[in-house]
N, CA, C, O and CB atoms as a CASP TS submission, in Angstrom:
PFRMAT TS
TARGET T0000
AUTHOR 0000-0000-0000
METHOD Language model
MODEL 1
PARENT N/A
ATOM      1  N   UNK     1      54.258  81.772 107.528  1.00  0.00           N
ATOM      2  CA  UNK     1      53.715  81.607 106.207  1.00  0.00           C
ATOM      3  C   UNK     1      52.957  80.284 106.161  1.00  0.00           C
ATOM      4  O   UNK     1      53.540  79.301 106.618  1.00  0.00           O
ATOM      5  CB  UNK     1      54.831  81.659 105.135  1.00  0.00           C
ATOM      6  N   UNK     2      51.808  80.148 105.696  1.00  0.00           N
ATOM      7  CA  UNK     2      50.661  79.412 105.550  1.00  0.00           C
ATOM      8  C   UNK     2      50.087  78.905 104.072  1.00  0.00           C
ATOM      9  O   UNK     2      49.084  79.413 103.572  1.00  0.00           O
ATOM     10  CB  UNK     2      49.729  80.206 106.174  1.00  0.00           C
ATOM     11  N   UNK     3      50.918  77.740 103.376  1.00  0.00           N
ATOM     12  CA  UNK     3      50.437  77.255 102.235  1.00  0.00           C
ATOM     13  C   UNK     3      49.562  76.102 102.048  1.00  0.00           C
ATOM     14  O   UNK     3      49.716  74.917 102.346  1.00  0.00           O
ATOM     15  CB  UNK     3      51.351  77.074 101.613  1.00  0.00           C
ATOM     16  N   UNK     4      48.021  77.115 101.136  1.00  0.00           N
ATOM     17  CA  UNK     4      46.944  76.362 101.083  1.00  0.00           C
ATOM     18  C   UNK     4      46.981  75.854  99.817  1.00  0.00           C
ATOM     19  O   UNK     4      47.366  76.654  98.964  1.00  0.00           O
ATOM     20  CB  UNK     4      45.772  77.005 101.402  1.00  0.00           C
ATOM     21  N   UNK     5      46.610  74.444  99.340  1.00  0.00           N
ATOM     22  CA  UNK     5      45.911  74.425  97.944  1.00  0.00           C
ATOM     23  C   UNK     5      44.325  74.641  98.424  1.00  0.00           C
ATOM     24  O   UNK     5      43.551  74.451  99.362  1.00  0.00           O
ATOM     25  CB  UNK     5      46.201  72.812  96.998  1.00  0.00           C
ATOM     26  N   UNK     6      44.450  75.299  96.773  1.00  0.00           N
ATOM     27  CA  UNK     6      42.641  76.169  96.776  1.00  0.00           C
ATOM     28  C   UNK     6      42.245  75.267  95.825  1.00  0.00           C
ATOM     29  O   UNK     6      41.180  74.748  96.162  1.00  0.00           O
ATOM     30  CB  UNK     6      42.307  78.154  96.142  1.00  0.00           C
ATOM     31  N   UNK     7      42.658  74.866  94.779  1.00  0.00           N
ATOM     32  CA  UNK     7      42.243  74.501  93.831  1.00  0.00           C
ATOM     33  C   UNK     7      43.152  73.904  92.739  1.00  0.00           C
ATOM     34  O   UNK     7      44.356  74.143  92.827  1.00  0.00           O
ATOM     35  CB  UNK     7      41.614  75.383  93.544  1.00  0.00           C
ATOM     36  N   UNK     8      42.662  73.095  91.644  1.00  0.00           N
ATOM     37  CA  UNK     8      43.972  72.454  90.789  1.00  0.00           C
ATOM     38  C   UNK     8      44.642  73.274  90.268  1.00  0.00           C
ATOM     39  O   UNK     8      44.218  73.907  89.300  1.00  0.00           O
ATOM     40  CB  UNK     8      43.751  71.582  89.709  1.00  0.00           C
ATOM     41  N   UNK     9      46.155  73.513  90.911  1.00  0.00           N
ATOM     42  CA  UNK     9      46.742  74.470  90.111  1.00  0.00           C
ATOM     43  C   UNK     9      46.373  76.100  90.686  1.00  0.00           C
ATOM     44  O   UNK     9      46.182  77.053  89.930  1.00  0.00           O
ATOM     45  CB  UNK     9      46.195  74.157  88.582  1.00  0.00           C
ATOM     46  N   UNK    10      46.340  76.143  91.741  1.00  0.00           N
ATOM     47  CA  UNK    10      45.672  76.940  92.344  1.00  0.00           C
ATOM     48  C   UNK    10      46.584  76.497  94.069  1.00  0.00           C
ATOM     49  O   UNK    10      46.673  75.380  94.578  1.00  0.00           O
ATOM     50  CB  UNK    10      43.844  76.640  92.005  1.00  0.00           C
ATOM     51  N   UNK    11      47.150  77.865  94.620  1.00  0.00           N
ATOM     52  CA  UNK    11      47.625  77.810  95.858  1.00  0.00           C
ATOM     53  C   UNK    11      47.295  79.182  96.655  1.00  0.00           C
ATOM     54  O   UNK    11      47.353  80.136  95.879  1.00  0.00           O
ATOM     55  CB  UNK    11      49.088  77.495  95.762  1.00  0.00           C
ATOM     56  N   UNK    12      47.028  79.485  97.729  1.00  0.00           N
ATOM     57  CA  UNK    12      47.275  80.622  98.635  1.00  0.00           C
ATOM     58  C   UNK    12      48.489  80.148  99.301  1.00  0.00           C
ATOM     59  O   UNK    12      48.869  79.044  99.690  1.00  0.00           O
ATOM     60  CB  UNK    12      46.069  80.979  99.663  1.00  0.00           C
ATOM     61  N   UNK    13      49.164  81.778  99.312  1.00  0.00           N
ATOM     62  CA  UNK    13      50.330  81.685 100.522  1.00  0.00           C
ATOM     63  C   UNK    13      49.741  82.775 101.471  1.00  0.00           C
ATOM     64  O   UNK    13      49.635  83.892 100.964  1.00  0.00           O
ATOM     65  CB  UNK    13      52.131  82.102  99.988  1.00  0.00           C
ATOM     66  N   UNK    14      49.351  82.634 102.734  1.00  0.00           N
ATOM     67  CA  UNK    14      49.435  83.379 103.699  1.00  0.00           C
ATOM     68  C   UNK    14      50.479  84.038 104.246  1.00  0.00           C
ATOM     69  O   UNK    14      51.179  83.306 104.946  1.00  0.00           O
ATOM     70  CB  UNK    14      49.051  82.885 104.371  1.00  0.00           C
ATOM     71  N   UNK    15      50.883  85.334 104.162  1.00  0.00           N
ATOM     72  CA  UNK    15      52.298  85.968 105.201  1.00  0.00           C
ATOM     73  C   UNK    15      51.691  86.153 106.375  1.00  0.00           C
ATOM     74  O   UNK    15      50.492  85.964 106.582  1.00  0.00           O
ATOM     75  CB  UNK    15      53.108  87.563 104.780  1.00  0.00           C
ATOM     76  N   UNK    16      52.490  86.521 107.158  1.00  0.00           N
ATOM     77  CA  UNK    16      52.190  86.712 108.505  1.00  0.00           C
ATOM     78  C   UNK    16      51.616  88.079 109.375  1.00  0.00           C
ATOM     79  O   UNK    16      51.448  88.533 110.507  1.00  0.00           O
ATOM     80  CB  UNK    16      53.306  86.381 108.974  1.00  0.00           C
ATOM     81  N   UNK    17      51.442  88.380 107.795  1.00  0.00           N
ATOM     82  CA  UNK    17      51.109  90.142 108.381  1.00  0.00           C
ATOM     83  C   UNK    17      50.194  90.325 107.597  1.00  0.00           C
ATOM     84  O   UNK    17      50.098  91.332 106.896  1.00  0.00           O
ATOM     85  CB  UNK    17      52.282  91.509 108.232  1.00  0.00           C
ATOM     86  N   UNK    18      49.061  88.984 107.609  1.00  0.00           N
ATOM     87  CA  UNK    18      47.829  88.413 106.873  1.00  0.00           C
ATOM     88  C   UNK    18      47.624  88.683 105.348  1.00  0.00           C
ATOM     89  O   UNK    18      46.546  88.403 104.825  1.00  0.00           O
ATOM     90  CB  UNK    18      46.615  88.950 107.542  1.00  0.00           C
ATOM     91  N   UNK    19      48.635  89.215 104.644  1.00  0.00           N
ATOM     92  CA  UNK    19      48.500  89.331 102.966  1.00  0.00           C
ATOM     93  C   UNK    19      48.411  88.238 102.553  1.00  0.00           C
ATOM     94  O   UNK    19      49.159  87.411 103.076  1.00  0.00           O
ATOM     95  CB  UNK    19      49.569  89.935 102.145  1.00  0.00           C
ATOM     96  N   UNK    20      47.303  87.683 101.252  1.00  0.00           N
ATOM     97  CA  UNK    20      46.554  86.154 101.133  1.00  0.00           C
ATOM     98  C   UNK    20      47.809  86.706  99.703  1.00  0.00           C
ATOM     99  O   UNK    20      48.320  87.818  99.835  1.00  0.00           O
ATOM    100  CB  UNK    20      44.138  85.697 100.961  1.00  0.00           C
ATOM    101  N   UNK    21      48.103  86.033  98.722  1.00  0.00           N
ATOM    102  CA  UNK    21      49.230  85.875  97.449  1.00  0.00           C
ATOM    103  C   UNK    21      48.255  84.502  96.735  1.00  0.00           C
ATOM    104  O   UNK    21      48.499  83.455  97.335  1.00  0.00           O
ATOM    105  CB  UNK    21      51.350  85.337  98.104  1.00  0.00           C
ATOM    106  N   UNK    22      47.688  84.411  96.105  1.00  0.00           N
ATOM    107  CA  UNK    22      47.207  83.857  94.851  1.00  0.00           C
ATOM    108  C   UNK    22      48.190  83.305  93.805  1.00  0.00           C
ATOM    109  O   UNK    22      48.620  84.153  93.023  1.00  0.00           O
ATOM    110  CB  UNK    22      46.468  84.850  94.232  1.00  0.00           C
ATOM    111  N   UNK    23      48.658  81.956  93.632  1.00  0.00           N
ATOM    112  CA  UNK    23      49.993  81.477  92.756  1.00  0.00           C
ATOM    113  C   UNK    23      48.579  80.644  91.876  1.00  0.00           C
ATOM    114  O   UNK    23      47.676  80.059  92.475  1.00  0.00           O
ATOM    115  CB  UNK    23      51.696  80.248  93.777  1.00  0.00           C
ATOM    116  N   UNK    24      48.678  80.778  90.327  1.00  0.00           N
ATOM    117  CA  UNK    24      48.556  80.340  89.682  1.00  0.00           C
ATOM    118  C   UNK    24      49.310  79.080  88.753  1.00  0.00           C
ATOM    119  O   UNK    24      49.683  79.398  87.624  1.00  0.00           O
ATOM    120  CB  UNK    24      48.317  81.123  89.536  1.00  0.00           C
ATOM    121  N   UNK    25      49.497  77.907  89.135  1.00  0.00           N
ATOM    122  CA  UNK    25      50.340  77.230  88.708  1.00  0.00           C
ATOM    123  C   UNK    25      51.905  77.273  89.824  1.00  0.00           C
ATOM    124  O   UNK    25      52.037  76.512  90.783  1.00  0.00           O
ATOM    125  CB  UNK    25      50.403  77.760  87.223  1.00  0.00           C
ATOM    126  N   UNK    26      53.101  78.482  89.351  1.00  0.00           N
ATOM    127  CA  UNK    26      53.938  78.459  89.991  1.00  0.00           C
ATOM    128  C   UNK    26      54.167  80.370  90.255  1.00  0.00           C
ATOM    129  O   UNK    26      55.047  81.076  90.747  1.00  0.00           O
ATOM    130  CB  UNK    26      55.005  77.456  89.277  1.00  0.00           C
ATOM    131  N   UNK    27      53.127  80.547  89.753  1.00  0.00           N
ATOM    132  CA  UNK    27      52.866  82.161  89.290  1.00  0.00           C
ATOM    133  C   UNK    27      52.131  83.198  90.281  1.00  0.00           C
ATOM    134  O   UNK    27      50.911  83.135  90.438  1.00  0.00           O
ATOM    135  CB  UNK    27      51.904  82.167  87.959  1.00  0.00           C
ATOM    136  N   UNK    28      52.939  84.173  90.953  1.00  0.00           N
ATOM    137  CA  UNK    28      51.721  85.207  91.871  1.00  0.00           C
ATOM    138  C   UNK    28      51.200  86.083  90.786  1.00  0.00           C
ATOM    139  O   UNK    28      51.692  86.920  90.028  1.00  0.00           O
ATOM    140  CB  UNK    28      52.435  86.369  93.289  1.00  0.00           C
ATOM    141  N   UNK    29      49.868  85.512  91.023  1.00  0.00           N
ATOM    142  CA  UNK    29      48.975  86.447  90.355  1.00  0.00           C
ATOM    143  C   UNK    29      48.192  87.577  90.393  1.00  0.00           C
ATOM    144  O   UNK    29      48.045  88.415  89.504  1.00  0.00           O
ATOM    145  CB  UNK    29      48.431  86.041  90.115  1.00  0.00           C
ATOM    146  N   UNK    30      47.404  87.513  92.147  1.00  0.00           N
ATOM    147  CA  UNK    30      46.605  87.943  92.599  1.00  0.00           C
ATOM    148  C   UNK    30      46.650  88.228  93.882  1.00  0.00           C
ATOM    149  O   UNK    30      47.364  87.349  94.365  1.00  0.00           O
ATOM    150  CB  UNK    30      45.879  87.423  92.305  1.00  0.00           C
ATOM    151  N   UNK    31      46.213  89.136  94.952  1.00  0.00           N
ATOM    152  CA  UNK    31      46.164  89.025  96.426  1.00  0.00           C
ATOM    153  C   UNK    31      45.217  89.471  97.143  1.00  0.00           C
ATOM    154  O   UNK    31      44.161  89.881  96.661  1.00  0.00           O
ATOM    155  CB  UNK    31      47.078  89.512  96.949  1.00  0.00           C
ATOM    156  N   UNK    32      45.500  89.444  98.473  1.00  0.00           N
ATOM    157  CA  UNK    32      44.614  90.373  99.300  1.00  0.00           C
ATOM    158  C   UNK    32      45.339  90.870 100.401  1.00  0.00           C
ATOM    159  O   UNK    32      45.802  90.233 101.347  1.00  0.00           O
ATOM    160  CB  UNK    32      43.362  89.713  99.823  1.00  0.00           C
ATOM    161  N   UNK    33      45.390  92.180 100.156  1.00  0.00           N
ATOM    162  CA  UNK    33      46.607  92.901 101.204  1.00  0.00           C
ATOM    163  C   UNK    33      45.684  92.475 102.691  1.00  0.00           C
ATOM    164  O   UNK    33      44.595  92.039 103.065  1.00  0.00           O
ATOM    165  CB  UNK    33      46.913  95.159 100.910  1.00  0.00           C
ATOM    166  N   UNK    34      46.834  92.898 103.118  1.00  0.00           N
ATOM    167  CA  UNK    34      46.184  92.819 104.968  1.00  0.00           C
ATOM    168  C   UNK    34      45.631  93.979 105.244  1.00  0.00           C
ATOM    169  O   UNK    34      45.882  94.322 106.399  1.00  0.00           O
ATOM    170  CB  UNK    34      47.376  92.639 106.333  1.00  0.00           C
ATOM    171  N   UNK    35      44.651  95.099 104.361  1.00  0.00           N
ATOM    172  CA  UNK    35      44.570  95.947 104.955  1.00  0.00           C
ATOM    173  C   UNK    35      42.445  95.721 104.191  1.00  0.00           C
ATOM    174  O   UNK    35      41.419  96.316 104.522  1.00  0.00           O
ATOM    175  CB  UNK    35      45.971  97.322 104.645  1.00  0.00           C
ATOM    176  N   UNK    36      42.715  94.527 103.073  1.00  0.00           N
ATOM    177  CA  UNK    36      41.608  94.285 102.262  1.00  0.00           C
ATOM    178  C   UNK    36      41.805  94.407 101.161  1.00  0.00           C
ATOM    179  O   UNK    36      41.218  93.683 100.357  1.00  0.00           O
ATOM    180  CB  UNK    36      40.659  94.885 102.447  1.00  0.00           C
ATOM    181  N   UNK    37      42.820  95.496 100.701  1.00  0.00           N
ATOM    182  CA  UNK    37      42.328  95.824  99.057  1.00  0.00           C
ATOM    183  C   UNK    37      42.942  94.674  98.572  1.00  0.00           C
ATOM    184  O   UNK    37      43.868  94.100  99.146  1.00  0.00           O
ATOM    185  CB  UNK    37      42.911  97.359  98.173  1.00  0.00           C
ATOM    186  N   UNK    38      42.206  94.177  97.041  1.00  0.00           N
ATOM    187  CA  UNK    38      42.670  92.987  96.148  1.00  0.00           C
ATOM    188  C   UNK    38      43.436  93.639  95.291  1.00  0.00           C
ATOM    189  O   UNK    38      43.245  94.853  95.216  1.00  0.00           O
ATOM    190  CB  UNK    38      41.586  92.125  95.397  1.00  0.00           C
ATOM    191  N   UNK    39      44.211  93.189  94.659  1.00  0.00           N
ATOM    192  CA  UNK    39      45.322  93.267  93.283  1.00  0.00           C
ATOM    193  C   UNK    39      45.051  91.942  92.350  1.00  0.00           C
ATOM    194  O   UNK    39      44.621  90.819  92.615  1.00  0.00           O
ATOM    195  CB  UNK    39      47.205  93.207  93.852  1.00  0.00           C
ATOM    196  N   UNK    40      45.420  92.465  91.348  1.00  0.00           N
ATOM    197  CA  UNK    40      45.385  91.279  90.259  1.00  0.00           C
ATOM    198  C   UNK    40      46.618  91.945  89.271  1.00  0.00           C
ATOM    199  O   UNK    40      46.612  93.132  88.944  1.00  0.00           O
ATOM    200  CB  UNK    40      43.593  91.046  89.337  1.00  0.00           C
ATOM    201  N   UNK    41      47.453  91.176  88.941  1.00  0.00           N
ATOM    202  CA  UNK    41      48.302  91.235  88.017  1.00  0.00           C
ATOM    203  C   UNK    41      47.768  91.565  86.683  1.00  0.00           C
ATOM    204  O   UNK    41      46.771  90.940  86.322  1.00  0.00           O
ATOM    205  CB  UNK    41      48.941  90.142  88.031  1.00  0.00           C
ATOM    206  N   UNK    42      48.556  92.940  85.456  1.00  0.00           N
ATOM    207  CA  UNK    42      48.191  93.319  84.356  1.00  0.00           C
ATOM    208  C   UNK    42      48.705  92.482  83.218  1.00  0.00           C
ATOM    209  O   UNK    42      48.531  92.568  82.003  1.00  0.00           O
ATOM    210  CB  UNK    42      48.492  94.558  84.282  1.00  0.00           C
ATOM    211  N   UNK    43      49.375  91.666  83.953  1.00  0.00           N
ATOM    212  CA  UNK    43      49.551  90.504  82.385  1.00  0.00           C
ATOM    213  C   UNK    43      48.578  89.256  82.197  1.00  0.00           C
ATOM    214  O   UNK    43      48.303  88.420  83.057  1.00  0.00           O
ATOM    215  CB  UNK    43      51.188  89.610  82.383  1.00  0.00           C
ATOM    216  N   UNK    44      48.089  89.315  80.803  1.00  0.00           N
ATOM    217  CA  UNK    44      47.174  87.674  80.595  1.00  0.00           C
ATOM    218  C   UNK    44      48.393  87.074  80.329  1.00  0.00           C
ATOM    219  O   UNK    44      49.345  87.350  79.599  1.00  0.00           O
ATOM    220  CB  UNK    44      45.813  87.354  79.134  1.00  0.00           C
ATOM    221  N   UNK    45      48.065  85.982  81.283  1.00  0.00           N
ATOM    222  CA  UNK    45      49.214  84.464  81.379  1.00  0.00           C
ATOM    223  C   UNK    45      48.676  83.458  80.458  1.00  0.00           C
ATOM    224  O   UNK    45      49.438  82.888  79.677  1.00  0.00           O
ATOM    225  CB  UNK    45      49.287  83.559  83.081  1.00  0.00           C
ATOM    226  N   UNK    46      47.083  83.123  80.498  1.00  0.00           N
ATOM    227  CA  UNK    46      46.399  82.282  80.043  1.00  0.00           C
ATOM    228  C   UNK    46      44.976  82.530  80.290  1.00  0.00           C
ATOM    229  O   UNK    46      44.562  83.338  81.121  1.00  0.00           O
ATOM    230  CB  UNK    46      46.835  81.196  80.448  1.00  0.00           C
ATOM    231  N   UNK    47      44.069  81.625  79.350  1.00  0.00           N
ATOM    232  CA  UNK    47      42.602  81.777  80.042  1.00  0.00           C
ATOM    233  C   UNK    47      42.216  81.141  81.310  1.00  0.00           C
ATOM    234  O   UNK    47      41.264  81.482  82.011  1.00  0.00           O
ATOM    235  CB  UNK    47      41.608  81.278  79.171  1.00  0.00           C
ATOM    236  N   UNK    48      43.257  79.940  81.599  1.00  0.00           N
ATOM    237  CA  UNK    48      42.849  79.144  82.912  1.00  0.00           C
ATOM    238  C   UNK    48      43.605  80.367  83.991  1.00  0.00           C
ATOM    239  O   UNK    48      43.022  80.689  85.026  1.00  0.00           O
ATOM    240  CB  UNK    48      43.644  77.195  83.014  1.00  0.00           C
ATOM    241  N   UNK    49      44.715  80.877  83.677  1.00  0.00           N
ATOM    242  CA  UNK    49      44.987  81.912  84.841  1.00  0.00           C
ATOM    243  C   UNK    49      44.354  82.564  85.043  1.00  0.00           C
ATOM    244  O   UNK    49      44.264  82.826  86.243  1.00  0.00           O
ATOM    245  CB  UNK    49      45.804  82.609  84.908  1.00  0.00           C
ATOM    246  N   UNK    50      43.461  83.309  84.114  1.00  0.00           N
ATOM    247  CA  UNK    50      42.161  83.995  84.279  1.00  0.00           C
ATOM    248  C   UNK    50      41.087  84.161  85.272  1.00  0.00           C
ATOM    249  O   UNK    50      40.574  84.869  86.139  1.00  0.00           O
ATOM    250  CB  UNK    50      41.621  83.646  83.531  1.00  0.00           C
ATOM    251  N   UNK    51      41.065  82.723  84.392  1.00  0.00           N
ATOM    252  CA  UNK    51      39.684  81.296  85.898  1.00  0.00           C
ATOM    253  C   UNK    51      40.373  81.737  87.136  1.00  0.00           C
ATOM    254  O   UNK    51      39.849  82.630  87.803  1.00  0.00           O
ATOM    255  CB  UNK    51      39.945  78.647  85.865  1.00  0.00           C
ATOM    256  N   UNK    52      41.455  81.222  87.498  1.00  0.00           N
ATOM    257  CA  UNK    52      41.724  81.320  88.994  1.00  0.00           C
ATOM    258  C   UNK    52      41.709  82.658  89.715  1.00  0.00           C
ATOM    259  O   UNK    52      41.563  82.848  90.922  1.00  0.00           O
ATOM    260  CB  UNK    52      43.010  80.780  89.243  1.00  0.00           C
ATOM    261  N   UNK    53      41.899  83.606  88.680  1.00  0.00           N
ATOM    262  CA  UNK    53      42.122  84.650  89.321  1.00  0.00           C
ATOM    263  C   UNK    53      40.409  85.479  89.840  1.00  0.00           C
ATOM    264  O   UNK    53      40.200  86.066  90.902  1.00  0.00           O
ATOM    265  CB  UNK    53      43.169  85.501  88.256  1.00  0.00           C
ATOM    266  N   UNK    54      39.388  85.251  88.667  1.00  0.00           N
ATOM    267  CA  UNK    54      38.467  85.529  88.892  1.00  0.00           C
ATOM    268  C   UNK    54      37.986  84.290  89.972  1.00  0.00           C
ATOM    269  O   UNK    54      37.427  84.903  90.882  1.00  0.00           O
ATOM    270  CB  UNK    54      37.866  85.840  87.693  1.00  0.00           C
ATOM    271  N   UNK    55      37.961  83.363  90.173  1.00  0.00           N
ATOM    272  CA  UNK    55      37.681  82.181  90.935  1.00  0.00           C
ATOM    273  C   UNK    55      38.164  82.922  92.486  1.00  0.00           C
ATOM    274  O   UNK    55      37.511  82.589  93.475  1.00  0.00           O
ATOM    275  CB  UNK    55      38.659  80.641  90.317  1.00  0.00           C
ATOM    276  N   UNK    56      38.942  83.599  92.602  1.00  0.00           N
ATOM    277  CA  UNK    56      39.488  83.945  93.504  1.00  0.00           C
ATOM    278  C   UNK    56      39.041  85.274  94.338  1.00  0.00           C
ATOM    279  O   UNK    56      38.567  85.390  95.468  1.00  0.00           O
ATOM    280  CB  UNK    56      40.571  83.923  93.053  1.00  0.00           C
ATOM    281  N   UNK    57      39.419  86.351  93.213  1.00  0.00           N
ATOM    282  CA  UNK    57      38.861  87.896  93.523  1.00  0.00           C
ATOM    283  C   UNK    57      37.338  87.858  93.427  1.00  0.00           C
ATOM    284  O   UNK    57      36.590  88.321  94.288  1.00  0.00           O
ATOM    285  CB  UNK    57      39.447  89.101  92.366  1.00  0.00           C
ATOM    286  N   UNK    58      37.055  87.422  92.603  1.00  0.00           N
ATOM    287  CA  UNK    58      35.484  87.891  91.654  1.00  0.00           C
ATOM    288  C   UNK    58      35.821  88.249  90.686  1.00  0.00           C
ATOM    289  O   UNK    58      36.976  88.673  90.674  1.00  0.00           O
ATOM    290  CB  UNK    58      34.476  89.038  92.057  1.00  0.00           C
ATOM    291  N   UNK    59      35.009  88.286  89.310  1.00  0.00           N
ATOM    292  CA  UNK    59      35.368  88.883  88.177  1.00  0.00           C
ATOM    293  C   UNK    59      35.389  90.491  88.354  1.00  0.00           C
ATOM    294  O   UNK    59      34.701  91.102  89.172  1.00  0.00           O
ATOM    295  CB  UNK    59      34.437  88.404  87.110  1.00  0.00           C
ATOM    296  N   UNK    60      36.210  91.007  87.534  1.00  0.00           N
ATOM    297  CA  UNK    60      36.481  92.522  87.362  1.00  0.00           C
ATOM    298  C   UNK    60      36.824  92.755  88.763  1.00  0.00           C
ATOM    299  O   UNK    60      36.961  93.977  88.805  1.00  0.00           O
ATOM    300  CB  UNK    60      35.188  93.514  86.771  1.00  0.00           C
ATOM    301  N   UNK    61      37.105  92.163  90.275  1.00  0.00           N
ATOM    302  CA  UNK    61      37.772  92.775  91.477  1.00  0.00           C
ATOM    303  C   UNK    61      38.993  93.084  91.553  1.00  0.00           C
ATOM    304  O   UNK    61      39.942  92.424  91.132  1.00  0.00           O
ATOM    305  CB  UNK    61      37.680  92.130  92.432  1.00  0.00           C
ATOM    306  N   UNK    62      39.013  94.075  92.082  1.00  0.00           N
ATOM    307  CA  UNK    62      41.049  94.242  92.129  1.00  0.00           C
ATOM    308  C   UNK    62      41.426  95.593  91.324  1.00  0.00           C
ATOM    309  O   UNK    62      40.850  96.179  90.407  1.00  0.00           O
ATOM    310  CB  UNK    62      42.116  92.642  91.025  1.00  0.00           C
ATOM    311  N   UNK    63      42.224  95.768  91.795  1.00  0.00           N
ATOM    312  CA  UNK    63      43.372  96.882  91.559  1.00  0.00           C
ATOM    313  C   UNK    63      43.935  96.154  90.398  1.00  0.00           C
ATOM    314  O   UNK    63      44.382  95.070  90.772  1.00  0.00           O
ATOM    315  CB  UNK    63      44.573  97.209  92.905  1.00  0.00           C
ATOM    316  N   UNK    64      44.101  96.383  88.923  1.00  0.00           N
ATOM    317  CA  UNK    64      45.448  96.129  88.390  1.00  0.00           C
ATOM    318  C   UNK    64      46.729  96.699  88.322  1.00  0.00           C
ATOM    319  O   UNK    64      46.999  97.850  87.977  1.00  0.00           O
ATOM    320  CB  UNK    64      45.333  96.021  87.486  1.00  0.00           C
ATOM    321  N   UNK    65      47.775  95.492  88.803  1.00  0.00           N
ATOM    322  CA  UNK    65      48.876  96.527  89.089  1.00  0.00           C
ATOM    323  C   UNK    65      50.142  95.553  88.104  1.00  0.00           C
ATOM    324  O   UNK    65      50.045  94.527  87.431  1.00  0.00           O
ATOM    325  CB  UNK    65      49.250  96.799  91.172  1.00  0.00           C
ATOM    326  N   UNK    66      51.062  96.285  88.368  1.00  0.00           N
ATOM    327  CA  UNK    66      52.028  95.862  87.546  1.00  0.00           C
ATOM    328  C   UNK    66      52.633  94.483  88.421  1.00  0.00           C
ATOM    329  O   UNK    66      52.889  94.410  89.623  1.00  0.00           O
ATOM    330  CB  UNK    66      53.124  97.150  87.233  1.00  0.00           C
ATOM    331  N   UNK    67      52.774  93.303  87.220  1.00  0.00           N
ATOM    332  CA  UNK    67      53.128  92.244  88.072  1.00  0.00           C
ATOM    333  C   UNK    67      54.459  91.959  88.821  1.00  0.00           C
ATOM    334  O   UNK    67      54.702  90.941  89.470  1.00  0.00           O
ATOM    335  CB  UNK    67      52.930  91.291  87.389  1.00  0.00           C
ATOM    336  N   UNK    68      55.351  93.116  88.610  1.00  0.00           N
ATOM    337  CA  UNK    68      56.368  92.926  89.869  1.00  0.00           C
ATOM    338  C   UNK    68      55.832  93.514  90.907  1.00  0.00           C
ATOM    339  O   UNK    68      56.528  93.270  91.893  1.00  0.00           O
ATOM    340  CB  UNK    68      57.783  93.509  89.734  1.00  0.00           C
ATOM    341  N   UNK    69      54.583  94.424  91.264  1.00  0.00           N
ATOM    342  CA  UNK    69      54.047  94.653  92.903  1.00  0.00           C
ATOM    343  C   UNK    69      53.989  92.832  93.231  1.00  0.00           C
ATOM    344  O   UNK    69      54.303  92.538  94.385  1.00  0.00           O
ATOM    345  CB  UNK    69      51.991  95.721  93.080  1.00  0.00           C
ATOM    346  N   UNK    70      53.654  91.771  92.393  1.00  0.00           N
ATOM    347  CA  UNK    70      52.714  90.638  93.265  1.00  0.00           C
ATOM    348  C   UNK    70      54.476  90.026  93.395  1.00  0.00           C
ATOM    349  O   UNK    70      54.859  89.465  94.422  1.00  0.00           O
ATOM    350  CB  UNK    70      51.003  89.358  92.191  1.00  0.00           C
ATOM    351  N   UNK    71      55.254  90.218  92.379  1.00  0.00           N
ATOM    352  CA  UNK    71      56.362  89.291  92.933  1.00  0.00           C
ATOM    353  C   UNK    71      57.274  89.879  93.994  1.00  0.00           C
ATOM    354  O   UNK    71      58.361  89.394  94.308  1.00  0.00           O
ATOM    355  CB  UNK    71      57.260  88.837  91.803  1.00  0.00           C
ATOM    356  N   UNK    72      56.749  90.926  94.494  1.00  0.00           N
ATOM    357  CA  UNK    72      57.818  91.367  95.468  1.00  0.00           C
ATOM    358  C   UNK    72      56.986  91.357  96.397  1.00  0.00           C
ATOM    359  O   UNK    72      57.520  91.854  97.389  1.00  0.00           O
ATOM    360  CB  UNK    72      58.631  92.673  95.312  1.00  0.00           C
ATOM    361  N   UNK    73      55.641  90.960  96.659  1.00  0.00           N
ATOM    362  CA  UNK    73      55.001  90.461  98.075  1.00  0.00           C
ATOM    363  C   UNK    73      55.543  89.106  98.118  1.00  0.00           C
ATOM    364  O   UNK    73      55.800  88.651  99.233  1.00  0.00           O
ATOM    365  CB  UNK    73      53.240  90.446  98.193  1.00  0.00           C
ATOM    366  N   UNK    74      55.769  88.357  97.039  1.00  0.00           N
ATOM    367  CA  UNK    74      56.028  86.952  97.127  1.00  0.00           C
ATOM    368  C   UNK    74      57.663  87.079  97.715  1.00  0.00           C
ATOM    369  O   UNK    74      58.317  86.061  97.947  1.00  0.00           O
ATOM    370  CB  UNK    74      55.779  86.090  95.502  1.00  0.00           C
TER
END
């Protein structure tokens, strides 16, 4: 496992079976499976969680999925 800061408030965790995990603050928000497809979590946290998440995916990228898929990659 491979922890980057991306940005303020803003972290990647790398697993080892290359899935990227997007933590907003202390929060998985967002990812990128190891196979490519993106996810983004269906709850608004905030507008700055927002930012990161689009900062991250692209705006409108991603699968929305229910946010226990992102906490059980975490």
């Amino acid at each position: 496992m491979k922890v980057s800061p991306i940005g303020s408030n803003m972290t990647e965790v790398t697993l080892s079976n290359g899935t990227r995990i997007l933590y907003s603050y202390e929060t998985p928000v967002a990812a990128r499976l190891e196979d490519g497809t993106a996810i983004r979590s269906e709850i608004f946290f905030s507008k700055t969680t927002s930012k990161h998440i689009n900062k991250y995916l692209g705006k409108g990228v991603g699968e929305v999925v229910n946010q226990s898929v992102l906490e059980q990659l975490a």
